[in-house]
N, C-alpha and C positions, 0 to 999 in steps of 0.2 A: 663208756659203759660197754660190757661185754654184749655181741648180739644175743644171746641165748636168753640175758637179762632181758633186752632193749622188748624183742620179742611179747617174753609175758608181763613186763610193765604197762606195754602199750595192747593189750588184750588182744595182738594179731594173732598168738600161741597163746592157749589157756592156763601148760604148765610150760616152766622152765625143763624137766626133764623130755618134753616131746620137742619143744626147742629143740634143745639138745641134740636129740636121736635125728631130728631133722637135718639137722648141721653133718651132724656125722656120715646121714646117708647120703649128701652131696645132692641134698634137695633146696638149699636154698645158698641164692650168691647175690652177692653186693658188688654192686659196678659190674658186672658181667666175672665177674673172677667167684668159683667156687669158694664161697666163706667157711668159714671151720669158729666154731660155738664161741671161742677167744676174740673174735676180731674187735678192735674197739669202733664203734658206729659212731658216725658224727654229723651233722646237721648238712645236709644236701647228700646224703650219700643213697642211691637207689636199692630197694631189695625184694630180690625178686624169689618167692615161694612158689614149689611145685607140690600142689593139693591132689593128688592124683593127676586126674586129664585138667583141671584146673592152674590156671598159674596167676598168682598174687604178684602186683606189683605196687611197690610205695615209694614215697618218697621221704627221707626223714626230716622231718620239723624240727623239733626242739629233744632235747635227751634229760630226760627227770629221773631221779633215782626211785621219787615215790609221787605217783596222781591217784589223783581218785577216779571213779569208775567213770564218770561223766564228763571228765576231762580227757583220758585216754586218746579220744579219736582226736585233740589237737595233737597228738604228737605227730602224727603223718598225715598223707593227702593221697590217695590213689592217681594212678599215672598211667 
């Protein structure tokens, strides 16, 4: 699954386009390498989000194409 998807599937990004814009401004990387919105994510992979002075980190769980809102937070684990 694309991260830009994986993102607003798993309710870390609200939309797919700030995904997106995220990716592009080289505010978020996977394994320590600058990710770009294409990467395919897959289950142990780290991703680390720059929220302004804030930085998100996760860990991927599982990859679903479609969950429900209450499931969501199994797809990752903060790290």
């Amino acid at each position: 699954m694309r991260l830009d998807k994986y993102l607003k599937v798993s309710r870390i990004i609200k939309r797919r386009t700030v995904a997106n814009e995220a990716c592009d401004a080289g505010r978020v990387s996977v394994n320590g390498k600058t990710a770009r919105a294409s990467l395919d994510v897959k289950p142990g992979d780290i991703i680390e989000i720059a929220f302004g002075s804030n930085t998100t980190r996760v860990e991927v769980l599982s990859v679903k194409e479609t969950v429900k809102k209450d499931d969501a937070q199994l797809m990752y684990k903060s790290v």
